[in-house]
BALO-447347 format. One record per residue (C-alpha): residue number from 0; residue in three letters; x, y, z. Coordinates in Angstrom, 1 decimal, decimal comma. Each point is the difference from the previous one (the first is absolute). Layout:
REC num residu     c1     c2     c3
REC NUM    ALA      X      Y      Z
...
***
This chain:
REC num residu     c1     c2     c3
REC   0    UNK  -29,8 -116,3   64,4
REC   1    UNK   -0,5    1,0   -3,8
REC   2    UNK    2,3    2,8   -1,3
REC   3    UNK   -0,4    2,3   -3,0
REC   4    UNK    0,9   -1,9   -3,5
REC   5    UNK    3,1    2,1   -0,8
REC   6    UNK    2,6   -1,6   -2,2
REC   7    UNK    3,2    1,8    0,5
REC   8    UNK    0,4    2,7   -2,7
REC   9    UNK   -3,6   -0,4   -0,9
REC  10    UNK   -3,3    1,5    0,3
REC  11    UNK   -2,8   -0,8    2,5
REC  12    UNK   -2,0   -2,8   -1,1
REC  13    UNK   -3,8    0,1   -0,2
REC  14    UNK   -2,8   -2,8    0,2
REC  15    UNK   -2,2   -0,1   -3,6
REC  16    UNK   -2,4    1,6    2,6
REC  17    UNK    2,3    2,8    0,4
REC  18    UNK    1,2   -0,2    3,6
REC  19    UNK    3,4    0,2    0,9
REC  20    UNK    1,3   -4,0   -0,2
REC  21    UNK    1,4   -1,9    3,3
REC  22    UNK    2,5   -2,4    0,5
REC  23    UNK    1,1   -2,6    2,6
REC  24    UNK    1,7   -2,9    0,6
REC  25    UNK    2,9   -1,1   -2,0
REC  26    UNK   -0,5    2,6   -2,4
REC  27    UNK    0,4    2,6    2,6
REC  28    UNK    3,1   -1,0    1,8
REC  29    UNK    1,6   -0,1   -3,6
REC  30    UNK   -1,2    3,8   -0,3
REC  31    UNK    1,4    0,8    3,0
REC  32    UNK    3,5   -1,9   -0,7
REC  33    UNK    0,1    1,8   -3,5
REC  34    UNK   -0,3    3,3    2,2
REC  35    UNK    2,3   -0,5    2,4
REC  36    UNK    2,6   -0,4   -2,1
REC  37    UNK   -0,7    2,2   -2,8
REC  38    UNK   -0,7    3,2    3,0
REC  39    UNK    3,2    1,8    0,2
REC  40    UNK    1,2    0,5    3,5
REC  41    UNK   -1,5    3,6    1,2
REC  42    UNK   -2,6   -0,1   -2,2
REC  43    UNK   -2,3   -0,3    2,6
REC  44    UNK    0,2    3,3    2,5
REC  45    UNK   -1,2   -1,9    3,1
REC  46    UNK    1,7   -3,3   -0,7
REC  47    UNK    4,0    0,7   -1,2
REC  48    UNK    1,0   -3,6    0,1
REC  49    UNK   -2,8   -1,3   -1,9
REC  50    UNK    1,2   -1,1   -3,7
REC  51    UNK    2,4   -2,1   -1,8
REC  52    UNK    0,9    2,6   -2,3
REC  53    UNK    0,5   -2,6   -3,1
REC  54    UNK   -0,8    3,1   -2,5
REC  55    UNK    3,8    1,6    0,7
REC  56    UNK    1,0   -2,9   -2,2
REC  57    UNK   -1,6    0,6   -2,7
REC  58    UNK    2,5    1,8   -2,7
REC  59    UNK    3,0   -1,4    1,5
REC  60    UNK    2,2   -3,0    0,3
REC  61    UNK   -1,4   -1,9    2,5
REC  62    UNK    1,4   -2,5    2,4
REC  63    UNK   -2,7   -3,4    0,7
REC  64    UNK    1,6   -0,6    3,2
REC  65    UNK   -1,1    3,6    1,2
REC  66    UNK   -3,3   -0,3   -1,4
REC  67    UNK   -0,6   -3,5    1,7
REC  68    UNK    1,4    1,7    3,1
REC  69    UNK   -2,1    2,9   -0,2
REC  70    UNK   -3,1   -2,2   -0,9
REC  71    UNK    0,7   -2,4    3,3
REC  72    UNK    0,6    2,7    2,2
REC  73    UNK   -3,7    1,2   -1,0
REC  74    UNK   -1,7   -3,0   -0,2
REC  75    UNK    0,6   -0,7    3,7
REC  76    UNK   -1,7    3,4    0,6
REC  77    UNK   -2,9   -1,1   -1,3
REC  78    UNK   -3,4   -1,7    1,7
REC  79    UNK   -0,9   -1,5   -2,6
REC  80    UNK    3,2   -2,2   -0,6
REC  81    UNK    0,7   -3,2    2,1
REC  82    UNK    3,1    0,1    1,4
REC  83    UNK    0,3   -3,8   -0,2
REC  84    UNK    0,3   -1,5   -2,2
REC  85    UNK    2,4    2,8   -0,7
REC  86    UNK   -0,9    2,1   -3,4
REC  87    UNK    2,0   -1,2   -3,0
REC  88    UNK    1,9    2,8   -2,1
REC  89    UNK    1,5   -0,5   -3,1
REC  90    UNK    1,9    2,5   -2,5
REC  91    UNK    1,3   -0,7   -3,3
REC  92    UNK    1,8    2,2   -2,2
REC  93    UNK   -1,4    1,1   -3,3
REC  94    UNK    2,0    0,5   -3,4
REC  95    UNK   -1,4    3,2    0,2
REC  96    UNK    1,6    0,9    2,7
REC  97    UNK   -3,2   -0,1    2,4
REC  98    UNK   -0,4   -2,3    2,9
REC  99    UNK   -3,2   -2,7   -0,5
REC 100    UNK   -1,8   -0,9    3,8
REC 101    UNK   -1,5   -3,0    1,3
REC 102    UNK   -1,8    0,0    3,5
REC 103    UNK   -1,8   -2,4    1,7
REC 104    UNK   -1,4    0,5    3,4
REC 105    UNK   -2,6   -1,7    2,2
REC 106    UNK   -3,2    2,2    0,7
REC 107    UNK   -1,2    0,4    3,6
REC 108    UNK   -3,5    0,0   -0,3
REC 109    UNK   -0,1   -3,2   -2,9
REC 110    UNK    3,0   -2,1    0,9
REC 111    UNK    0,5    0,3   -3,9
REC 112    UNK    2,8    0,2   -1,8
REC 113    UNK    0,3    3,6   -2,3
REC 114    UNK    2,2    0,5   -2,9
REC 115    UNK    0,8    3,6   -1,1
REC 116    UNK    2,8    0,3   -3,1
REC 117    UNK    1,1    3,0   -1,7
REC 118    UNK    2,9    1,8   -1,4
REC 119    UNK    2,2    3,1    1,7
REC 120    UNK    2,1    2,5   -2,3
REC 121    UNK    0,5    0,8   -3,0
***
């Protein structure tokens, strides 16, 4: 079922026809990834648990093996994530002193591998 186009830390996105823009598919369960673990935990009132919290890193030195803990732990909590084949996590650290992430999962729906890479700190 199609979801609102929302790009985490963005705006709504609108049709050239000017209604509100939909997404499925693979596009969707990357959404939902990207908000999983960018929600801090308590963030949402009726759901405590829900979040990986990735944003406490940020302005800190941060530890890969906790982030790709973190991430995993989510990633099972997910629908939209196969759990086999099991999601691949990978940190590297930065000279910056941030923490660069690579995930690959399998998505439910499409059987297709999804890619989402982006950095943490700094």
């Amino acid at each position: 079922m199609p979801d609102a186009n929302l790009i985490w830390s963005g705006d709504l996105a609108v049709t050239p026809a000017g209604d509100l823009s939909l997404v499925d598919g693979a596009a969707l369960s990357q959404q939902r990834v990207l908000r999983r673990l960018l929600t801090n935990q308590q963030d949402y009132t009726w759901h405590p648990s829900y979040g990986g919290g990735l944003g406490q890193y940020v302005g800190s030195i941060v530890n890969g093996r906790a982030i790709e803990g973190a991430i995993r732990g989510q990633l099972f909590q997910e629908a939209a994530v196969a759990h086999q084949p099991e999601p691949d996590v990978t940190t590297s650290p930065q000279p910056d002193g941030s923490v660069f992430v690579y995930i690959a999962y399998s998505d439910v729906a499409s059987g297709q591998t999804e890619t989402l890479t982006f950095s943490v700190g700094v």
